[in-house]
C-alpha positions in Angstrom: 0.0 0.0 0.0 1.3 3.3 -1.3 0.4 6.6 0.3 1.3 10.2 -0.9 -0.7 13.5 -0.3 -3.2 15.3 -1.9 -0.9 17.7 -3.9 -1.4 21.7 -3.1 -1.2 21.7 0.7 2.3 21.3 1.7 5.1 23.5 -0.3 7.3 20.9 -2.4 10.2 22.2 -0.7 9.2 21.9 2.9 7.8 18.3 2.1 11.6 17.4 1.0 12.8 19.2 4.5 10.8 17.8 6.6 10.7 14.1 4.7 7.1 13.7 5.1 7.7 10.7 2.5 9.9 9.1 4.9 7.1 9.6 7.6 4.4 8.4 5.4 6.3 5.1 4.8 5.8 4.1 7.9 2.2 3.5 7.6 2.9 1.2 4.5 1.5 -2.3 4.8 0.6 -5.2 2.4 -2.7 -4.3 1.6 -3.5 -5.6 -1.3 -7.0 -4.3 -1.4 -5.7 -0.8 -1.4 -2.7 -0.5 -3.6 -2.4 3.1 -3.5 -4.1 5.8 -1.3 -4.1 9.2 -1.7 -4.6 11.2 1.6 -6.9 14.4 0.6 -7.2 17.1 3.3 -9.8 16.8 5.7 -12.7 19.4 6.3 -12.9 20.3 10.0 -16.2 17.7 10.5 -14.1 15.0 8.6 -11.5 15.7 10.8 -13.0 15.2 14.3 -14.7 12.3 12.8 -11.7 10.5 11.0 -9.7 10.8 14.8 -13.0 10.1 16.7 -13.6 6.4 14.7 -9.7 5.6 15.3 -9.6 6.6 18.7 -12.7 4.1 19.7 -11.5 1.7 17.4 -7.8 1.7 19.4 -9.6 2.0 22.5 -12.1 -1.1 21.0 -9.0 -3.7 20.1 -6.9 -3.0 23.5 -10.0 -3.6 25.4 -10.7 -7.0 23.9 -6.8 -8.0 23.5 -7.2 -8.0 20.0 -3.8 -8.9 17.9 -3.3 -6.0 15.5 -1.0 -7.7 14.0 -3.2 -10.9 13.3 -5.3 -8.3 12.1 -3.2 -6.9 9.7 -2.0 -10.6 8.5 -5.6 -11.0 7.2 -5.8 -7.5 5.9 -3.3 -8.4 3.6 -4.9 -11.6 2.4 -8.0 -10.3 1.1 -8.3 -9.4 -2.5 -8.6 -6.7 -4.3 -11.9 -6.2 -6.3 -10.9 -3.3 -8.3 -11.0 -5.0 -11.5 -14.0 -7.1 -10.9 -16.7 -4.1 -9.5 -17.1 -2.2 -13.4 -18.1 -6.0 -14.0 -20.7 -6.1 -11.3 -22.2 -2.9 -11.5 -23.0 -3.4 -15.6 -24.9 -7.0 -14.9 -21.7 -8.6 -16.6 -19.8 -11.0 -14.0 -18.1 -14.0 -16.1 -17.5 -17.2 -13.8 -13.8 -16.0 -13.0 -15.2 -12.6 -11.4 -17.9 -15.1 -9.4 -14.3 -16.6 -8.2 -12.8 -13.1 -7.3 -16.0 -12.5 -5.3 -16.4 -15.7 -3.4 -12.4 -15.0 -2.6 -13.0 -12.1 -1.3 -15.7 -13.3 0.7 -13.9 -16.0 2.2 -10.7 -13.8 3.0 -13.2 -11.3 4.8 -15.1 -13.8 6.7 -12.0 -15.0 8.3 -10.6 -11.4 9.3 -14.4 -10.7 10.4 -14.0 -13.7 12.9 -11.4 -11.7 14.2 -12.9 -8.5 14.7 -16.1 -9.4 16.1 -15.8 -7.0 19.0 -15.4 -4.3 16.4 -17.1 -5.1 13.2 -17.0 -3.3 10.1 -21.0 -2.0 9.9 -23.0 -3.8 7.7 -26.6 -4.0 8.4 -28.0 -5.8 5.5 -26.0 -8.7 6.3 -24.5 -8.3 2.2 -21.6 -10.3 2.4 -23.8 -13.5 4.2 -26.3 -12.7 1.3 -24.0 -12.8 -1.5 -22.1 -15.9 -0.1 -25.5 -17.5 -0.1 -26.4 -16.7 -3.8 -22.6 -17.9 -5.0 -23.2 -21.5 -2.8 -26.9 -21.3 -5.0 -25.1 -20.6 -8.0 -21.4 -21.9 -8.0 -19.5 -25.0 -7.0 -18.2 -24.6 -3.3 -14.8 -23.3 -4.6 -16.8 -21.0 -6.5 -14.4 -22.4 -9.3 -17.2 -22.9 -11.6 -20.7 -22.5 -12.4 -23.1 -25.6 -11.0 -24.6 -27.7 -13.1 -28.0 -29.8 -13.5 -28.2 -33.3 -14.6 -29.3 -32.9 -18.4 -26.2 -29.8 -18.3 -23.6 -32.5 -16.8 -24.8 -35.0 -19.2 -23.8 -32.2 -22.1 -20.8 -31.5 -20.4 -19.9 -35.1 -20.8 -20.7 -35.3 -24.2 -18.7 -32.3 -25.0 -15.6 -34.0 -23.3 -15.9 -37.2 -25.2 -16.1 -35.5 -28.1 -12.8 -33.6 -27.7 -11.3 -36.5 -26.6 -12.3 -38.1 -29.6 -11.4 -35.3 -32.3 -8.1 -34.6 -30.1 -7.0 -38.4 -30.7 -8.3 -38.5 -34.5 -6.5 -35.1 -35.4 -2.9 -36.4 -33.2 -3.1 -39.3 -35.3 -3.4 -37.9 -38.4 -0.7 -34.8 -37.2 1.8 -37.8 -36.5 0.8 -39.1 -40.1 1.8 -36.0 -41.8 5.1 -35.7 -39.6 6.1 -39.2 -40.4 5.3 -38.8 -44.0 6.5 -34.8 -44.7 8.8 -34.3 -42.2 6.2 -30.9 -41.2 5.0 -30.3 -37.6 1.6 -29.0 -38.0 -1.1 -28.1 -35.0 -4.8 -28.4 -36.1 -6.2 -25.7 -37.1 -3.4 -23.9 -38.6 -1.7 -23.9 -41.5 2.0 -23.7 -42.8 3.8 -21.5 -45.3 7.0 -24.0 -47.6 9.1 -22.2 -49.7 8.6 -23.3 -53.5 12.2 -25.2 -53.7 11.5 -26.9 -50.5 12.6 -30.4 -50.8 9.9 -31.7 -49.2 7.2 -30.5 -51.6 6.7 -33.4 -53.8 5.9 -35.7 -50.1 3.9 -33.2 -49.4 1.6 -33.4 -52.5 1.5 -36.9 -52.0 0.2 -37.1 -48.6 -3.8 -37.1 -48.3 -4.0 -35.5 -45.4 -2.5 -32.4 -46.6 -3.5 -29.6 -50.0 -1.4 -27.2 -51.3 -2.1 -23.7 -52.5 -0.1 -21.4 -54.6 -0.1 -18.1 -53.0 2.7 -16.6 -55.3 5.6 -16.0 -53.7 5.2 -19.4 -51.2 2.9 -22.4 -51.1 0.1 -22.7 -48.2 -0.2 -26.1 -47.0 -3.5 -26.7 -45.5 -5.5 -29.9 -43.4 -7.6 -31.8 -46.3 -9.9 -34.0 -43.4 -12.0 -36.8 -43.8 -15.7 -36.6 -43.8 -15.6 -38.4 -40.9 -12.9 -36.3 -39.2 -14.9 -33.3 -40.6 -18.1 -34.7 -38.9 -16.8 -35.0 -35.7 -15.0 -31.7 -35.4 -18.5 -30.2 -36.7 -20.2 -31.4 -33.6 -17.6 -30.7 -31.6 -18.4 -27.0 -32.6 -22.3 -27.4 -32.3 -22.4 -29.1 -28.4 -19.8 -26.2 -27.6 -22.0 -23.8 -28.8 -25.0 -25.1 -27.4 -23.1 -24.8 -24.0 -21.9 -21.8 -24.5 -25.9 -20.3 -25.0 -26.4 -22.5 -21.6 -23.6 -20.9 -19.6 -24.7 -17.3 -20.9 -28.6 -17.6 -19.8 -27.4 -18.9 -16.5 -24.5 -15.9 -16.1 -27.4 -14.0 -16.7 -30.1 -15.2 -14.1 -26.8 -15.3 -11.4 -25.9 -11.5 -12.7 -29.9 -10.8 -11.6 -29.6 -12.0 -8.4 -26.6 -10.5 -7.4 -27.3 -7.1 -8.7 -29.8 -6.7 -6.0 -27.0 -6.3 -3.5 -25.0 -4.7 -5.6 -25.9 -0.7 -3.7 -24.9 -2.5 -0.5 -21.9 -4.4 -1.3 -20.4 -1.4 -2.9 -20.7 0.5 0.1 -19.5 -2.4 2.5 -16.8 -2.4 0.2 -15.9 0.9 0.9 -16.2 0.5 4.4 -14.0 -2.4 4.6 -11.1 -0.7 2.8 -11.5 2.3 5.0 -10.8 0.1 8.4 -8.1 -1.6 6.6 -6.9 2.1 6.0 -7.5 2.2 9.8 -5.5 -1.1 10.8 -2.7 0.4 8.9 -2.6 3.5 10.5 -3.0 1.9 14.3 -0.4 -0.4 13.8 1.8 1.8 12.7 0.7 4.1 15.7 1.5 1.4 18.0 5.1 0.4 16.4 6.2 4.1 16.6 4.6 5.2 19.7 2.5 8.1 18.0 -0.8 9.6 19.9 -4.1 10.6 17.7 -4.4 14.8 18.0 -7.5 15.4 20.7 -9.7 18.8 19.5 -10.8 21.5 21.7 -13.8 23.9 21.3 -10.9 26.6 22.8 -8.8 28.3 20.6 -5.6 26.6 22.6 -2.5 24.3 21.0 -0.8 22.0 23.8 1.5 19.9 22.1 3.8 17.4 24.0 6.5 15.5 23.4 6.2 16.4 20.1 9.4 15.0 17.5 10.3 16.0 14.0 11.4 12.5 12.8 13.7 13.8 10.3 16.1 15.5 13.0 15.4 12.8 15.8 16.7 10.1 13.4 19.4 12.0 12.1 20.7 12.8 16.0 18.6 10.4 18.4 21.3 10.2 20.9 21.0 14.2 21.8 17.2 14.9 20.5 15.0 16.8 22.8 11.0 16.5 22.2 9.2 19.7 22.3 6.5 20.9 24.3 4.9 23.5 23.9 1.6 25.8 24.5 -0.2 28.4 22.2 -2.9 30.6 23.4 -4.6 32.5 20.7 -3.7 35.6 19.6 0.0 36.5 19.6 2.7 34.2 20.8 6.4 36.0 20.7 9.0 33.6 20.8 12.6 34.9 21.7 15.8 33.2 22.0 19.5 33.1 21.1 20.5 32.1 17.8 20.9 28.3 17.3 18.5 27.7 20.3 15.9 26.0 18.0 13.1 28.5 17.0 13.3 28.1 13.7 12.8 24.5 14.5 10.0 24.7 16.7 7.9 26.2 13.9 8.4 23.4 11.8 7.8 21.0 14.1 4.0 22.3 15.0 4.1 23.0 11.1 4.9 19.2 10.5 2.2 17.8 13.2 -0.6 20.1 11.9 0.0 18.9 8.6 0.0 15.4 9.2 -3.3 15.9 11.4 -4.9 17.8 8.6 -4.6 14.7 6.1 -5.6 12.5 9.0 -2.6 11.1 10.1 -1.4 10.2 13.8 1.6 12.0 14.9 4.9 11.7 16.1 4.1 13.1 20.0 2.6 12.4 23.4 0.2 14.1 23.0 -1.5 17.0 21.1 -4.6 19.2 21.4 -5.9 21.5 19.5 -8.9 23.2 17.8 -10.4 22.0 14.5 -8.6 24.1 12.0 -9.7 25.7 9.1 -5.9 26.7 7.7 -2.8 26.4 9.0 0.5 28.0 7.0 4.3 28.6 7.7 6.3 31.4 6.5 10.0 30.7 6.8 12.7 33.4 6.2 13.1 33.3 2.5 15.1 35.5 0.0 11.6 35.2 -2.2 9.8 34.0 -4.9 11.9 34.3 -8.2 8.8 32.6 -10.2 6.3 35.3 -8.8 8.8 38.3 -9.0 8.6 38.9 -5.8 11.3 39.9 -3.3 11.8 37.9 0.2 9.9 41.2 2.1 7.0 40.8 -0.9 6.7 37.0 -0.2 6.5 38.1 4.0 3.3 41.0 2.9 1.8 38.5 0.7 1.7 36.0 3.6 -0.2 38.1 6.0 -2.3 39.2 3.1 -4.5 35.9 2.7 -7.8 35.7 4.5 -7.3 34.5 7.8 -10.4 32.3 8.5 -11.7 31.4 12.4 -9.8 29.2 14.0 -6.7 29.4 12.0 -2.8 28.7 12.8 0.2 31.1 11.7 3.8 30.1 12.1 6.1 33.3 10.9 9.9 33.0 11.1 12.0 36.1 12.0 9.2 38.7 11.5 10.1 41.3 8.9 13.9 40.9 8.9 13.1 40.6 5.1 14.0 44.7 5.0 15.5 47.8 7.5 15.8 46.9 10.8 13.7 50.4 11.6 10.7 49.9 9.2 11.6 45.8 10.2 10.7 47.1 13.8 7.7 49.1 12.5 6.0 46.9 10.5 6.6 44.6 13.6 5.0 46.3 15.7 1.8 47.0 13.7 1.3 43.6 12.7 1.8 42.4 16.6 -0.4 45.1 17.7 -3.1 44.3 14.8 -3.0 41.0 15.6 -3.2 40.7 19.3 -6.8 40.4 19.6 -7.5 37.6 17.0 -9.0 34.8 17.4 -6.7 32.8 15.5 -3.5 31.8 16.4 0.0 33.7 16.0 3.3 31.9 17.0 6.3 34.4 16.0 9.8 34.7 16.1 12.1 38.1 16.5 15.0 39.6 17.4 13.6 43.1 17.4 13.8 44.2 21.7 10.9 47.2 20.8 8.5 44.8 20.4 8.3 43.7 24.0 6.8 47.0 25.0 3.7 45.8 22.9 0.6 44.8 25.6 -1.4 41.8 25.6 1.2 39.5 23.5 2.1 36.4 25.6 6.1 36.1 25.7 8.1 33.0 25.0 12.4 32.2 25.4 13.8 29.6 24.3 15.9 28.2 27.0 19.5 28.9 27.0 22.4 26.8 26.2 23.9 24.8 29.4 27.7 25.1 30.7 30.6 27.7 29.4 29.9 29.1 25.8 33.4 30.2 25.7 35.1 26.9 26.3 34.8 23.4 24.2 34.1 22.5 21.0 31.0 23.3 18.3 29.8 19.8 18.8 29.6 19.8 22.6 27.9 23.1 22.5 25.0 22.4 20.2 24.4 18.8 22.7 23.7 21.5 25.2 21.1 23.0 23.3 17.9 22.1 25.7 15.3 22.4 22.9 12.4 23.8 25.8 10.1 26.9 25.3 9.1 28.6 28.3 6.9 31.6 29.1 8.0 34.9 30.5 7.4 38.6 31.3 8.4 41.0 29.2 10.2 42.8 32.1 12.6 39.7 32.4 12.6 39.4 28.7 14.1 42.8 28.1 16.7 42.2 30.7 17.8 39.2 28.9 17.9 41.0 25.7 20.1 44.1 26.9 22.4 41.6 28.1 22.4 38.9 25.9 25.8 38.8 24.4 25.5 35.0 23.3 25.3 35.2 19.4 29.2 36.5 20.1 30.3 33.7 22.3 28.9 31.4 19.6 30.4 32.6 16.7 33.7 32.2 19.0 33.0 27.9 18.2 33.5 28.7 14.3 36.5 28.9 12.2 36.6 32.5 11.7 40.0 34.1 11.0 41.7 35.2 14.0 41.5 38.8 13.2 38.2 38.6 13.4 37.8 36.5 17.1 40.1 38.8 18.3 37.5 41.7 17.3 34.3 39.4 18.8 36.6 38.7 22.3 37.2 42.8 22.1 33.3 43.4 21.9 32.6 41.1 24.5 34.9 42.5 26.9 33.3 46.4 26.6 
């Protein structure tokens, strides 16, 4: 089973960042009833009532100790119908779709037995219905169609005759060979060059003709009336069976097609909770949570993890937690601290909880959203013509709809630091009273004086920034947001002289550490 993403959502860029392919193979199981699933985005109802059926059904299968993996060994045995349900729904099942069908049926039953403290709906009882009419209809391996007597008596007849006719024509075919020297398969003829040696034997033998055709000769069966006769009614009793067979494809095709609104939708059904088994197995073997919505417009995510970094460093990976209020959230915090990070990791959860995914986290709560976006610090959009400070307008330009999340990197450092501070400020200030939800990062210290905007600070780096190595220091990166005043913020600010200790860790020419050691000193 391959997923992928409805297309239009997530930039192409950030979906290569982040590695939401990598994250998305993890859900992928032998389903061979759902070869390829695309995950659209959910509305907000679709949403709440995607997480709600998991949820119950999670809760469901650990209450009755049911094996999810046995469940997902019988997922993957049962069929896919795909190929066989155009055939269905036009009246025009041959006996190898009745086989398909009775597979399938079989295969279900036995993952059914399974899942009896949380069956897949079906009210009309479809699948015992349809089982019933094959048995009626079919032989029990539903290999073939079931016969009366006078119809097995024809069958018979039909067999000895082409055992007959298959001896008569390998006799004479072992005639020709012995005679000509040609290998010849009844029906079909053979082409012999016109200087073939063989053509005079060839002539001679009666069970043979020859036919100019110009450039070659055509040698062609010349039977026996007898042989003639026999493969004649051969042809008849076939056809006669044939017209048999069709009527009673037809009168089956009847019968079925009354259940054909409620299989369709069973069907449907059933592939959806094999959708489901995937996705709680897969939630269980990675130790994700399924999101939990609030009617508040509050985000509390917990031990959330970006898999791409936490695989790529596991040994010094810090989960985040973190909580959003609505309105503005101002995060602060030295360079290389993680904020940048900390926007694409909300970014990353509330995309995968938009297509209906679990996540990668202890837990996470949040309101139904109508839109989510990111804007990351960016030098612009060459294919729009517009500048990195354009791209930064245009982002807070698009309706904000209720209940809505906003993630904006670095706010307008896309131009001057004093209209950077200005257009800061009016934004913050513009924005404080929404009822969506803002989280920001900045370096600009004016902004603190800004009322009713709730503060957050990265927390700083552990142990001496001015002693040991680049590696050592970035392992002391905590990775933890925590609130505070704005009083305590500025403090911080004014005396923040870490962005200079840290560039200390890099190779920069010595002229130039001896300048940063200079400035730290005044």
């Amino acid at each position: 089973m391959k997923l992928e993403f409805e297309s239009g959502l997530i930039p192409d860029e950030i979906y290569r960042e982040l590695d939401f392919e990598g994250y998305l193979s993890s859900f992928e199981k032998s389903i061979p009833a759902i070869p390829h699933c695309v995950l659209r985005v959910l509305s907000e109802s679709e949403a709440e009532e995607r997480f709600n059926r998991l949820a119950k059904l999670d809760s469901g299968i650990d209450a009755h100790g049911i094996d999810t993996g046995g469940l997902l060994q019988k997922a993957g045995e049962i069929p896919s119908l795909g190929a066989m349900l155009p055939f269905f729904q036009k009246g025009l099942l041959e006996p190898f779709h009745l086989f398909d069908l009775g597979r399938f049926l079989k295969k279900n039953h036995s993952l059914e037995i399974l899942e009896r403290a949380v069956p897949v709906p079906d009210k009309e009882k479809v699948c015992r219905k349809i089982h019933q009419d094959l048995m009626t209809w079919t032989t029990e391996d539903f290999t073939g169609i079931k016969c009366n007597r006078e119809e097995v008596a024809l069958r018979n007849a039909i067999n000895l005759l082409e055992e007959k006719t298959a001896a008569a024509l390998s006799n004479i075919e072992q005639e020709i060979f012995r005679e000509t020297g040609l290998k010849l398969i009844y029906p079909y003829p053979r082409e012999v060059r016109k200087d073939a040696e063989s053509l005079g034997r060839i002539a001679k033998c009666r069970h043979l003709e020859l036919k100019d055709e110009g450039a070659f000769f055509r040698v062609d069966y010349h039977l026996s009336r007898t042989i003639e006769e026999l493969v004649a009614e051969q042809k008849k009793t076939r056809e006669e069976w044939g017209r048999l067979m069709e009527e009673k494809l037809k009168t089956v095709n009847k019968t079925l097609s009354a259940h054909l609104d409620a299989f369709l939708m069973y069907y449907e059904k059933r592939k959806q909770r094999l959708l489901d088994y995937a996705f709680l197995s897969a939630k269980k073997a990675h130790g994700l949570c399924f999101p939990e919505f609030t009617r508040e417009p509050v985000v509390s995510l917990q031990k959330g993890c970006l898999p791409v970094l936490m695989n790529r460093s596991p040994d010094r990976y810090n989960s985040l937690d973190l909580e959003l209020n609505k309105g503005v959230n101002l995060l602060f915090g030295a360079n290389m601290t993680g904020k940048t990070t900390v926007l694409k990791t909300l970014y990353f959860h509330l995309a995968l909880v938009k297509f209906g995914l679990p996540v990668p986290a202890g837990s996470f709560s949040l309101p139904c959203l109508n839109r989510f976006g990111l804007q990351l610090k960016s030098s612009g959009d060459t294919g729009q013509g517009l500048s990195g400070f354009a791209d930064e307008i245009r982002f807070f330009s698009r309706p904000a709809d209720p209940l809505s999340i906003f993630l904006v990197d670095e706010m307008f450092h896309s131009t001057d630091p004093v209209n950077g501070v200005s257009l800061s400020e009016a934004f913050l200030e513009g924005l404080r009273e929404s009822e969506n939800i803002y989280l920001c990062t900045s370096h600009y210290p004016e902004v603190l004086n800004i009322p009713g905007i709730r503060f957050l600070r990265m927390k700083d780096f552990e142990g001496d920034l001015e002693s040991g190595d680049l590696d050592e220091l970035l392992k002391s990166v905590p990775y933890q947001v925590e609130e505070i005043s704005a009083r305590k913020l500025k403090t911080d600010v004014k005396h923040n002289k870490k962005p200079l200790q840290i560039a200390l860790h890099f190779s920069l020419p010595e002229t130039i550490k001896k300048m940063i050691r200079k400035k730290l000193r005044e």
